[in-house]
LODO-740991 format. One record per atom (N, C-alpha, C): residue in one letter; x, y, z. Coordinates in steps of 0.1 Angstrom, whole numbers, plus 5000, padded with zeros to 4 digits. Example, Ala and Ser with C-alpha at 12.3 -4.5 7.8 and 13.67 -1.06 7.14 Angstrom:
2
A513249435078/A512349555078/A513249675078/S512849785071/S513749895071/S512950005079/
***
This chain:
407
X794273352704/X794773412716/X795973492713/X795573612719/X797273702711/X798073642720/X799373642714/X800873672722/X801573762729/X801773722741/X802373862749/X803973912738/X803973992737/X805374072736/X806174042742/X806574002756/X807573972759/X806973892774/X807873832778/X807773722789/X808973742797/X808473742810/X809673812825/X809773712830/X811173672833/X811873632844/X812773672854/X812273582864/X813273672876/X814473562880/X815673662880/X817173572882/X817573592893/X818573472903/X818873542914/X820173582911/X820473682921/X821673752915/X822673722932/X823773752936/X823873782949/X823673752956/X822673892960/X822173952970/X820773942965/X819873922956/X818773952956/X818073882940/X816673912938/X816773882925/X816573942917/X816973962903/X816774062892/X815774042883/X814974102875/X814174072866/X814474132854/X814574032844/X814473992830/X813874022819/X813474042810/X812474072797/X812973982789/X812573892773/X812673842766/X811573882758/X811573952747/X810874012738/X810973942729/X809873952725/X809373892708/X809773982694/X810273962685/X810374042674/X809274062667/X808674202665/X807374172661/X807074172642/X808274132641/X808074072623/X808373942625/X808773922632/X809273752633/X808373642646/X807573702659/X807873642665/X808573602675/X809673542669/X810673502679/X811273582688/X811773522701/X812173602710/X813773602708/X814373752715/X815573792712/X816473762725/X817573842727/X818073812738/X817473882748/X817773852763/X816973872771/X817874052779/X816674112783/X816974192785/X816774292799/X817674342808/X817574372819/X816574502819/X815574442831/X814674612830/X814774682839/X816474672853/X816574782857/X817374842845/X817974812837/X819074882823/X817574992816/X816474872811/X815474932805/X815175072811/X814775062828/X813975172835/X815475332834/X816575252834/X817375352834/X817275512819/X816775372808/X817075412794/X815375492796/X815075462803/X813575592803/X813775712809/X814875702817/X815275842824/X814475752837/X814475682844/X814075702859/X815275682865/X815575742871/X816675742876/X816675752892/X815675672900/X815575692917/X816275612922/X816875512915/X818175432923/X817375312929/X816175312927/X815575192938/X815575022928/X815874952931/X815674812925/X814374792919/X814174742907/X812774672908/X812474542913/X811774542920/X811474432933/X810074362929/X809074442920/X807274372921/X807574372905/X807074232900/X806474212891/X805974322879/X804774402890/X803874462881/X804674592878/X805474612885/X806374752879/X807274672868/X807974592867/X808474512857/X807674492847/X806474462848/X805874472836/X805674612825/X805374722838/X805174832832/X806374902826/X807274912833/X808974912823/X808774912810/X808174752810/X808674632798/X807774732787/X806274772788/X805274822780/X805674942780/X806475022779/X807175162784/X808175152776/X808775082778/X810075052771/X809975022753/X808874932756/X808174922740/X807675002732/X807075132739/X806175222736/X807575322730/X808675332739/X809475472734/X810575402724/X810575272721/X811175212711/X812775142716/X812475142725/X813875102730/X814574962731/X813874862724/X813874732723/X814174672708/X813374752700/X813974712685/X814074782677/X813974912681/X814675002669/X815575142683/X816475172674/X817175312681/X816675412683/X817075422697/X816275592702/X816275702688/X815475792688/X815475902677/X816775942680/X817376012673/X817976162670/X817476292666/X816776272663/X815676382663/X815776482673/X816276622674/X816276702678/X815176792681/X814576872695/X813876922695/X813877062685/X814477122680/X814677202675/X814577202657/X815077052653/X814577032637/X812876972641/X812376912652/X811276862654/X810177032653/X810377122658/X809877242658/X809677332649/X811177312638/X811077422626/X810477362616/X810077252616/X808877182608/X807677092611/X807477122620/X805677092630/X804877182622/X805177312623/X804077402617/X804377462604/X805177392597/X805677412578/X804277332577/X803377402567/X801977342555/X802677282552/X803677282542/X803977172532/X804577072538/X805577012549/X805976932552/X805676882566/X804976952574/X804276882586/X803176762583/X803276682587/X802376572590/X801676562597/X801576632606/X800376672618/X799076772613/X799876862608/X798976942597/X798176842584/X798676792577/X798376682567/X797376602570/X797976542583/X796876432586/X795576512600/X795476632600/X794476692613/X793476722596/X794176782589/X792876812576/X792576702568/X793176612568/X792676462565/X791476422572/X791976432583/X790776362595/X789676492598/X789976602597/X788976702598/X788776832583/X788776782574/X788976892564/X788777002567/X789677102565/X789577282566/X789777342583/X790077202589/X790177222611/X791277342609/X792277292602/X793677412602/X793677472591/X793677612592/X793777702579/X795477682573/X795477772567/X796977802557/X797477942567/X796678002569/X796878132581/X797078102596/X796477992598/X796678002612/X797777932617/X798477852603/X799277732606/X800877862603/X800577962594/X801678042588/X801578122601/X800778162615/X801078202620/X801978152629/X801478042634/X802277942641/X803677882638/X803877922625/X805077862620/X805978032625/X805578122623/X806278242625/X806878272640/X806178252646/X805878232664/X807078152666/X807078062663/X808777902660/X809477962656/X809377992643/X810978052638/X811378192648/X810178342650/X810678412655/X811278402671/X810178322677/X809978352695/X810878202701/X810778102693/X811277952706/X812477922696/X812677912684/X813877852680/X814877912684/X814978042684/X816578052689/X816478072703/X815877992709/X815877952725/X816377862728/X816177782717/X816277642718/X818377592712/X818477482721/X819677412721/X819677322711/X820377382700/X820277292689/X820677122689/X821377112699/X821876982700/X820476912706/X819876952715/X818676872724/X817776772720/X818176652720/X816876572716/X815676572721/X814676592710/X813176552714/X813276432726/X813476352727/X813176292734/X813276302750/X814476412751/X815376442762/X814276582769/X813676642757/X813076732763/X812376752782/X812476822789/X811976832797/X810776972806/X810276962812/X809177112814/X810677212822/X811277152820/X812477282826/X812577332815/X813077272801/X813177312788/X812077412784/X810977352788/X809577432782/X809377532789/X809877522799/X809677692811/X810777772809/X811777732805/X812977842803/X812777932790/X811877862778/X811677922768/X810478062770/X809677972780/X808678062787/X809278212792/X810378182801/X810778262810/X811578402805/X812278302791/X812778432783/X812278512773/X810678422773/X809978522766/X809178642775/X809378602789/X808578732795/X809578862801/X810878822802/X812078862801/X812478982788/X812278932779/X812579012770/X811679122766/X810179082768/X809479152769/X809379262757/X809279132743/X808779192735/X807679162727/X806979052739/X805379032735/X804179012747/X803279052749/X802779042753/X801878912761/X802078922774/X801378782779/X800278672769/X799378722769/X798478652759/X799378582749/X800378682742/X800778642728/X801678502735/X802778572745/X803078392751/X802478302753/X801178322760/X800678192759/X799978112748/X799878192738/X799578112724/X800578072718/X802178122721/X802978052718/X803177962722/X803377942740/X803577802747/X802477722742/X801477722738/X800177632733/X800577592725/X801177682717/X801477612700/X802477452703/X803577542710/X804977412716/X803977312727/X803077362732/X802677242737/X801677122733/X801077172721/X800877092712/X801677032699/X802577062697/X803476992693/X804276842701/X804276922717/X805076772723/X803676712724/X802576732726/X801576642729/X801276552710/X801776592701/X801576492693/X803176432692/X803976462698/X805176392699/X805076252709/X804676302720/X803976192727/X803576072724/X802076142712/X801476072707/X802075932702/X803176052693/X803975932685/X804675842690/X804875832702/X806075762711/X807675812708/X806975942707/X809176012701/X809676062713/X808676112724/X808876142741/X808276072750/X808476072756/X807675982771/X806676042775/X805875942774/X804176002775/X803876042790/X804576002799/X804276002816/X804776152814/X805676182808/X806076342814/X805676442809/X805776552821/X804676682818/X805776782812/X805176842803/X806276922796/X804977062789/X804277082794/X803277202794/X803477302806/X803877402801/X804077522805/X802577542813/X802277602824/X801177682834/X800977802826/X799877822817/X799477972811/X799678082820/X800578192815/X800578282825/X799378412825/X799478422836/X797978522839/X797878612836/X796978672829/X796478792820/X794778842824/X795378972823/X794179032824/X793479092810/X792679032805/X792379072787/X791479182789/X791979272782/X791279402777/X790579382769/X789279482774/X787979472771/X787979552756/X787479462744/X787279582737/X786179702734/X787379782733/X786279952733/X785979962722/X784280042723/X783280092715/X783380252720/X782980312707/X782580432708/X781480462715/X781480552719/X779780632726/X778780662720/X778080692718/X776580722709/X777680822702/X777580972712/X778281092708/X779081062697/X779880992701/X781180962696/X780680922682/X779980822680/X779780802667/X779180892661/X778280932664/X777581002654/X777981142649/X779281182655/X780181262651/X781381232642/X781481102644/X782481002636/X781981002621/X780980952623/X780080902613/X779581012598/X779681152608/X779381282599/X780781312590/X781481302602/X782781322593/X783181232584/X783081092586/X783380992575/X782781052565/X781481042564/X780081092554/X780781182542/X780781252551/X781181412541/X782781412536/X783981352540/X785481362540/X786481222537/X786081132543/X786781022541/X786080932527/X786880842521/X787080802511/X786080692509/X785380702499/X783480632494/X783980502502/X785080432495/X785380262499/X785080252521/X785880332522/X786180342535/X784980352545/X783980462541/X783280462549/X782180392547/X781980302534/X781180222534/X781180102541/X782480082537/X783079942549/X782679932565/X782880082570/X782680082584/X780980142586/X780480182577/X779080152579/X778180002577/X778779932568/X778279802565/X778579732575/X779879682583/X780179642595/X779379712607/X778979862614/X778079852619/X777079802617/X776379802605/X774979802606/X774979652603/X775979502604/X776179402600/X776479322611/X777979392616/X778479332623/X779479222612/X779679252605/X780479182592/X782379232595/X783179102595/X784379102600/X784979152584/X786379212589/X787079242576/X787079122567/X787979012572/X787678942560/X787078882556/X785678892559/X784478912548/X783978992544/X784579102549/X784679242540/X785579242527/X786779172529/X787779132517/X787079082507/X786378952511/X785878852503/X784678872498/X783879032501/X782279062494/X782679012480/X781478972476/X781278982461/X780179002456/X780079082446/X778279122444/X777579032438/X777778942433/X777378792434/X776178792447/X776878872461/X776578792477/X775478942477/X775179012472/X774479162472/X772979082471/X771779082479/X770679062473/X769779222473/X768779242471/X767679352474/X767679392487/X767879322495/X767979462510/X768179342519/X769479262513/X770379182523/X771579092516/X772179012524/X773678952523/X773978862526/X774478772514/X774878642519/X775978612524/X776778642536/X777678632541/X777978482536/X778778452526/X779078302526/X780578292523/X781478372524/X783078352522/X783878472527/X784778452532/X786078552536/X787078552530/X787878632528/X789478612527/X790478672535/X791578582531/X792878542542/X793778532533/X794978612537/X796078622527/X796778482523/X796778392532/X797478272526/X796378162523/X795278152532/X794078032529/X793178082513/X793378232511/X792478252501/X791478292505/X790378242496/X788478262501/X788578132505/X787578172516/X787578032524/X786178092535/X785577932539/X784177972547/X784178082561/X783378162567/X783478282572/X784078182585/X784278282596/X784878222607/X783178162615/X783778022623/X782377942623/X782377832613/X782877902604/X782677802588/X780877742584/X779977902587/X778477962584/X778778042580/X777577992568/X777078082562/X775978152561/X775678282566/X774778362568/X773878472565/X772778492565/X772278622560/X771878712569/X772678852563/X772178972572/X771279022562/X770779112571/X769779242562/X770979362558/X770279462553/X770979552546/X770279612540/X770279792543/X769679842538/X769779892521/X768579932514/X768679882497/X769479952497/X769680122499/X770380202494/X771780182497/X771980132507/X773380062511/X773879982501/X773079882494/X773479812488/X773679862470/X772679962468/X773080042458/X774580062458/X775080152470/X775980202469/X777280082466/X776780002471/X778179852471/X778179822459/X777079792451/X777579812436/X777779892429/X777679972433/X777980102424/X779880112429/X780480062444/X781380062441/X781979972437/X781579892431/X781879702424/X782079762415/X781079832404/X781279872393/X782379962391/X782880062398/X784380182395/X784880092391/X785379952395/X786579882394/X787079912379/X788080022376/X788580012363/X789179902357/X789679802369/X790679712361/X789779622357/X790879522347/X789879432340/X790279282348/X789779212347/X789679052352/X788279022358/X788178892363/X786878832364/X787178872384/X787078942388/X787379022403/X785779012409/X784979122402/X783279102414/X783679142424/X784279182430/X784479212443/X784279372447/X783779402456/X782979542464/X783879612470/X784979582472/X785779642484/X786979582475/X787379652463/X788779562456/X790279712456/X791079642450/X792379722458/X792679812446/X793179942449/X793280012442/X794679962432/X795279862440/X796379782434/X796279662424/X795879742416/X795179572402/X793679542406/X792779602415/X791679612415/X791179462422/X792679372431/X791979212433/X791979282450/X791979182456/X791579192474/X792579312479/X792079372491/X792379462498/X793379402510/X794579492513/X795879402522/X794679392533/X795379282542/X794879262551/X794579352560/X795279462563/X794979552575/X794679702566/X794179692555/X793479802548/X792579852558/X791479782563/X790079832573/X790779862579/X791679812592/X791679842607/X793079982603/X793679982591/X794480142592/X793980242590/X793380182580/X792480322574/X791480372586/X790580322592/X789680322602/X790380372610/X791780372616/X792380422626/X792980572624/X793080562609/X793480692601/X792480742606/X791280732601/X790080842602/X788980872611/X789480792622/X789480822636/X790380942640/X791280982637/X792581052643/X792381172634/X792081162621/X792081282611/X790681322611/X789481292621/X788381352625/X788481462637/X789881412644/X790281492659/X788781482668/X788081402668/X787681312679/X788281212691/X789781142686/X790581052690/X791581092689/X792681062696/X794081082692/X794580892691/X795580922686/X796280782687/X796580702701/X797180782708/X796880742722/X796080662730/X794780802727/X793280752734/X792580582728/X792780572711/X792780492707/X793480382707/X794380362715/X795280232725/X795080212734/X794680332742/X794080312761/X792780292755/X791880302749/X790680192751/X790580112740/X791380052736/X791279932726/X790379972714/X790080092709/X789280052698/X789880032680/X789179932681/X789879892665/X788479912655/X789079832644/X787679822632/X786979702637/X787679612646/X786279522650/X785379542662/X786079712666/X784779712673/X783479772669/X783579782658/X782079802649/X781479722653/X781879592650/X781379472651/X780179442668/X781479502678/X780879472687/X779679652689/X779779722684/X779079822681/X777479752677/X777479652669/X776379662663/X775979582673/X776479452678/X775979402684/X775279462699/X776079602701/X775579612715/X774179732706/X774679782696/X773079872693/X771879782691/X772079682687/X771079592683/X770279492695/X771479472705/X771079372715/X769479452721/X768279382727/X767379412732/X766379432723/X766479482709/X765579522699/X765579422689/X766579252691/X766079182684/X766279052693/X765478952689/X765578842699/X767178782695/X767878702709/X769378722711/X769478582702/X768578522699/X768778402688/X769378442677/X768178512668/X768178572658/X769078702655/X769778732670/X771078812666/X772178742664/X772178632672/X773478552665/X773878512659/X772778462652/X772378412639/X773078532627/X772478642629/X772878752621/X774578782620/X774778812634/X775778882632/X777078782631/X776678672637/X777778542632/X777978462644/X777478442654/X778278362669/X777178242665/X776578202662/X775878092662/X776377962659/X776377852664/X776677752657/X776077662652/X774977702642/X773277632638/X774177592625/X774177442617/X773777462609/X773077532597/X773777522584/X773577632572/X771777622574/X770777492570/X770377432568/X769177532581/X769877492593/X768877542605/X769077712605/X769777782600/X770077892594/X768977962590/X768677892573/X767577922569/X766077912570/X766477802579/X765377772583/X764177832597/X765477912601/X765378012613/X765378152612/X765978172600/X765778352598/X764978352587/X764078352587/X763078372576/X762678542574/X761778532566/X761978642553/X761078772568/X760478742578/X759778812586/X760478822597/X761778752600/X762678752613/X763678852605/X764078872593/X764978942587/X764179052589/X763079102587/X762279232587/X762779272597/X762679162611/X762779222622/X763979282625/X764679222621/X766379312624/X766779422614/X766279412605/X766279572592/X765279652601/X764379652608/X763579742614/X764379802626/X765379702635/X766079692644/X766979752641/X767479792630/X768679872625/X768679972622/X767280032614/X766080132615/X766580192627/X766080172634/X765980242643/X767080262658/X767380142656/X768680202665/X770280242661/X769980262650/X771680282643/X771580402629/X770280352618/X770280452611/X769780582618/X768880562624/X767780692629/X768680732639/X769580722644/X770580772654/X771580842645/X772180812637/X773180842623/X772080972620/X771380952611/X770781062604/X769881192613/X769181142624/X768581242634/X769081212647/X770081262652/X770781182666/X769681232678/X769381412674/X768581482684/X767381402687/X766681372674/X765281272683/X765781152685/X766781052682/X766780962687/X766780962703/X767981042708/X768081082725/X766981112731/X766081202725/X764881282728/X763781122731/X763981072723/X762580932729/X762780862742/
***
């Protein structure tokens, strides 16, 4: 039969009677001196002035009291502010350590480097250095909020991925019993209206598309033809390797990310698109330019030592030659959101209808099938189907726009 932790008595006092705690040492057993739990309820922050009068709120004190450590060891010093500037450090966060312990690869090296930048740039110097974690309060969490929409040098969305980030952090603070689990210290997401992202027009491409062809640079316009006709994200554009090149398709099976490296595509599936042969000629043939030497393989490599391409190589360049086609201006290309991933959503909308919406998912990447049910689902006659699908609503639109319209 376990042993309670501590055992309540009630004293009379005065006027009334008071109630008592006598806690157990939990290395030893034995019980210590006895301890008042309106003193306790004070040391939790309640502060309503009312007596405790029922038992059962005396008990919950008592298990309250035990939880935020207030009985045998000393409140933290821990600061919210040294608690923050290393939550989202890789190397020395423990939340990080033990979430890929328990979930291998759940948190990248990128998403955690973002999140650490967000802290250092946007909430630390908001924050009162002196302030104990424990002391924290949702006034604290809304004032950080308030001066980020104030300054107004990020954008709604971007705040609320900030406040998420800080609100996951108190919620494993919580956890830990370093704050008081009863209180609410999550910010209300503020309202946003998300912008849709823009695709080009038929027109629009296939005027885009001429001009890449004939003027923009072999790497470049193969990228944004491969991502049409794919639907393939840059950083698995980074991470091609002709290794992943088959006869008239693609193993989408790795990406790269400047801090995680190569690592599994987003989903963490691995996939096969089709792809047309000659397309694929041309990807090795740009594999092969690579003048530099090292063990690289890579289709899309940097003209800088011939290893991965910076991060925002596709989406500048692409913005470049959008604007140096005089189709777009820079402008136009901000008022409707189009980037290099709306290829992506390009293909998907040329393709939608002319292939079953299973087998597009599967393709273009939103699926969540196992590798396993993957292959087992796109077979060598469902892949026809989407190279035929591509056929015809994306090449044959590219090369003969007039009969495509005309049908």
């Amino acid at each position: 039969m376990a042993i309670s932790p501590f055992t309540l008595c009630r004293i009379k006092g005065n006027e009334r009677f008071f109630y008592y705690a006598l806690f157990r040492d939990p290395a030893t057993g034995k019980r210590g001196n006895k301890k008042s739990v309106e003193v306790l309820k004070k040391e939790l922050g309640e502060l309503d002035g009312n007596p405790v009068t029922r038992r059962d709120e005396a008990i919950r004190i008592c298990q309250r009291a035990l939880q935020q450590g207030l009985v045998f060891s000393k409140p933290s010093k821990l600061t919210f502010y040294e608690f923050l500037e290393s939550f989202y450090d890789w190397s020395k966060s423990e939340y990080v350590k033990r979430r890929n312990l328990l979930q291998p690869g759940s948190l990248s090296k990128d998403y955690i480097h973002i999140r650490n930048n967000m802290m250092n740039n946007h909430v630390l110097p908001k924050i009162d250095a002196k302030l104990l974690l424990s002391e924290v309060t949702l006034d604290d969490v809304e004032r950080i909020q308030l001066s980020l929409v104030e300054e107004k040098n990020v954008g709604y969305s971007t705040i609320n991925v900030i406040m998420s980030a800080v609100g996951v952090a108190l919620g494993e603070a919580q956890r830990r019993g370093l704050l008081d689990r009863t209180k609410t210290v999550a910010a209300e997401p503020l309202y946003v209206v998300h912008k849709q992202r823009g695709i080009l027009t038929e027109d629009e491409l296939v005027r885009f598309m001429a001009y890449a062809k004939e003027h923009s640079e072999k790497r470049i316009y193969l990228a944004i033809l491969l991502s049409l006709l794919t639907g393939m994200r840059s950083g698995e554009l980074r991470g091609l390797k002709r290794s992943a090149l088959g006869k008239d398709s693609i193993t989408v099976e790795q990406a790269y990310a400047d801090h995680a490296g190569l690592k599994m595509p987003k989903g963490k599936r691995i996939r096969l698109v089709p792809c047309p042969s000659h397309l694929i000629e041309d990807l090795h043939a740009l594999a092969e330019s690579n003048p530099y030497e090292g063990d690289h393989d890579l289709v899309f490599w940097s003209k800088r030592g011939g290893g991965f391409v910076s991060s925002h190589y596709f989406s500048s360049r692409f913005k470049e030659e959008l604007i140096r086609s005089e189709i777009f201006t820079a402008e136009e290309l901000k008022e409707r959101n189009i980037t290099f991933h709306s290829l992506r959503h390009m293909a998907n909308t040329l393709l939608r209808g002319h292939v079953d919406e299973h087998i597009l998912r599967l393709t273009i990447g939103h699926s969540s099938r196992q590798l396993s049910d993957l292959y087992t689902h796109v077979s060598q006659r469902t892949l026809q189907t989407v190279a035929l699908a591509q056929k015809q609503t994306i090449l044959s639109l590219l090369e003969d726009p007039e009969h495509t319209r005309s049908e």
